[in-house]
C-alpha positions in Angstrom: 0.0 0.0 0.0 1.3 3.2 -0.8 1.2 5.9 1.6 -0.1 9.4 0.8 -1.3 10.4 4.2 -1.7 10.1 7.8 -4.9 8.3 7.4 -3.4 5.8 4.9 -1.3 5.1 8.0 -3.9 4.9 10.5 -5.6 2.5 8.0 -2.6 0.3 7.1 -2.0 0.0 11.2 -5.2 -1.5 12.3 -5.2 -3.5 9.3 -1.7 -5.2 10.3 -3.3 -5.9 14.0 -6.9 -7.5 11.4 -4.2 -9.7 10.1 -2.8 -11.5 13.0 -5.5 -11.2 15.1 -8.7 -11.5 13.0 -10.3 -8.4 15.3 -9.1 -5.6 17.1 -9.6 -3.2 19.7 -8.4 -0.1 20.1 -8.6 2.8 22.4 -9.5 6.1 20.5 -7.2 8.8 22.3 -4.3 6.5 22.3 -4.6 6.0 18.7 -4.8 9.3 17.9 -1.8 9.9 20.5 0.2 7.1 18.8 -0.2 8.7 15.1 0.1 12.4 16.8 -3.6 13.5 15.8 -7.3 14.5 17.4 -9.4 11.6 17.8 -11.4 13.0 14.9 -8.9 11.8 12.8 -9.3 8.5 14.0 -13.3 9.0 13.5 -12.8 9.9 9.8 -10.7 6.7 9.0 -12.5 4.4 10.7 -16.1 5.9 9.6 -14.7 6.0 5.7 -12.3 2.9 5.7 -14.3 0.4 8.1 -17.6 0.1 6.6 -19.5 -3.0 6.1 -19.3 -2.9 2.8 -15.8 -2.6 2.6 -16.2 -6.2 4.5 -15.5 -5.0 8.5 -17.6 -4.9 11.1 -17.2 -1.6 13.4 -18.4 -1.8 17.3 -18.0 1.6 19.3 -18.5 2.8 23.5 -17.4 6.2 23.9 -16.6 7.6 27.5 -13.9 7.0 29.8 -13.7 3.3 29.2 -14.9 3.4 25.6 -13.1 1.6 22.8 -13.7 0.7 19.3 -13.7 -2.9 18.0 -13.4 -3.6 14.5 -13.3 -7.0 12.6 -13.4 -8.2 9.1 -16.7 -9.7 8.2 -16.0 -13.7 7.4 -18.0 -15.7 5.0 -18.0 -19.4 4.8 -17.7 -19.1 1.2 -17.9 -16.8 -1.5 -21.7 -17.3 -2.3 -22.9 -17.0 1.5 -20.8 -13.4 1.1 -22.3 -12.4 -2.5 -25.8 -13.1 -1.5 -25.4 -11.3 1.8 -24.3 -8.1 -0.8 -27.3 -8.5 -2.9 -29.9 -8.6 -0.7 -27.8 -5.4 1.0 -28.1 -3.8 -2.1 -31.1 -0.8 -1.7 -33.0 1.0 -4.6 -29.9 3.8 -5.2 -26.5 2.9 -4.6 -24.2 5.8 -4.4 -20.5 5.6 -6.2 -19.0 5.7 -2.2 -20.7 2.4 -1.8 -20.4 1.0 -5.4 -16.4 1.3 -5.2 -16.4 0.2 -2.1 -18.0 -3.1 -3.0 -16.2 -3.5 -6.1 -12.6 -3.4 -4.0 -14.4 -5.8 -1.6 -15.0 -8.4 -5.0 -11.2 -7.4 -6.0 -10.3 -7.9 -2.3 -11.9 -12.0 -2.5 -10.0 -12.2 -6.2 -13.5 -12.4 -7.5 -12.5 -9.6 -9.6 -9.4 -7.3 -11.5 -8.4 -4.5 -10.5 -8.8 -3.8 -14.3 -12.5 -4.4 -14.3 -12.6 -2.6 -11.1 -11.7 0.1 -12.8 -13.5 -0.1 -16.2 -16.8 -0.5 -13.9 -15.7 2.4 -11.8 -15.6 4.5 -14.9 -18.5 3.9 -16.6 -20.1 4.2 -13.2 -19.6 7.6 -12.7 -22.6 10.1 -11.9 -21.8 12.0 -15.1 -21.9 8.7 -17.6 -25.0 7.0 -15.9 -27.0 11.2 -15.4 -29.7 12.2 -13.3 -30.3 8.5 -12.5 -27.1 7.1 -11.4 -27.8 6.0 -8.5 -30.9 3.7 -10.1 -28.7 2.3 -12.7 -25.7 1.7 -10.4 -27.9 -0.2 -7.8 -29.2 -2.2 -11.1 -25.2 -2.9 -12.3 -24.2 -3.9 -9.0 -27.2 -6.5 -8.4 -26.3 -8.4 -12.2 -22.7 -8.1 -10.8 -23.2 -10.1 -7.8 -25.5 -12.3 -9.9 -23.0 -13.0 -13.1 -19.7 -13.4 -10.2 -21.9 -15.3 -7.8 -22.9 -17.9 -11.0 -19.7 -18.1 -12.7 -17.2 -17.2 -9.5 -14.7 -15.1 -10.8 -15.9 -13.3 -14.2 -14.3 -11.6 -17.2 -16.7 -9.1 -17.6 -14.7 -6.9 -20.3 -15.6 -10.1 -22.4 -19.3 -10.3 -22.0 -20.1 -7.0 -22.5 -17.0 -5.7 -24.1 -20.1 -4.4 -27.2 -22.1 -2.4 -24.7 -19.4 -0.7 -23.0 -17.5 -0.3 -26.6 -21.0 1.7 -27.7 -20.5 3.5 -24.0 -17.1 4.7 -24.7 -17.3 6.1 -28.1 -20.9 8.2 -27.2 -18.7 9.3 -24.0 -15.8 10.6 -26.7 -18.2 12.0 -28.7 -19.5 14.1 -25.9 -22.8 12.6 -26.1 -25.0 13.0 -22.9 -27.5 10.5 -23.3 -26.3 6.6 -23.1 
């Protein structure tokens, strides 16, 4: 992981301590004492870099004694976690949460970081328009259905026609897909 910022530490610390221990448990202040920050900071990476649907589990008591527990969300297999995703998946789905579950599927090797990518492009708010969010939700639940069928899936392959129509009305400066 390369570092660009204190948070990117922070983040790349706990996640050392999910490796060997499978859950941790921190103290808040001391944290943010150890990295030389507010406990704010702490707050932000956790709240941002901890979600469930980045695969973790946080658990937080504030006050004297408080703490913070994360651990990594563990599925038996890869379908128990894909279904659990699907029927997580809502109406809208914002590009926060659609990243976020695409490095989760690149996190299981279910798949590239180069159809990561490709699917984080053409899922931007200004390709998909005024209903992104719709159509995002609607990409993300054939995803799960196509990766949890086939396990990992070369999706540049099945719809390499689609997304080649995509890309040229995107060059042409076309609005409407």
């Amino acid at each position: 992981m390369k570092f660009k910022n204190t948070s990117d530490h922070i983040e790349a610390y706990i996640k050392a301590i999910l490796e060997q221990s499978g859950i941790v448990e921190l103290q808040r202040s001391q944290l943010a004492d150890t990295f030389q920050v507010v406990p704010s900071q702490i707050n932000y990476v956790i709240k941002t870099r901890f979600t469930e649907s980045r695969g973790y589990l946080v658990e937080s008591k504030r006050g004297g004694g408080g703490y913070i527990r994360i651990g990594r969300i563990e599925f038996s297999n890869h379908h128990d976690m894909l279904r659990d995703l699907l029927y997580s998946v809502g109406d809208e789905v914002n590009q926060v949460i659609f990243e976020d579950v695409l490095r989760l599927l690149v996190e299981q090797d279910l798949l590239t970081r180069q159809e990561m990518s490709l699917l984080l492009a053409m899922g931007t708010d200004r390709i998909l328009g005024e209903e992104a969010n719709y159509i995002r939700a609607n990409m993300l639940r054939q995803l799960l259905h196509e990766v949890d069928r086939k396990g990992k899936i070369k999706i540049y392959m099945k719809y390499s026609k689609s997304i080649k129509r995509m890309y040229r009305q995107c060059l042409s400066g076309s609005e409407s897909l």
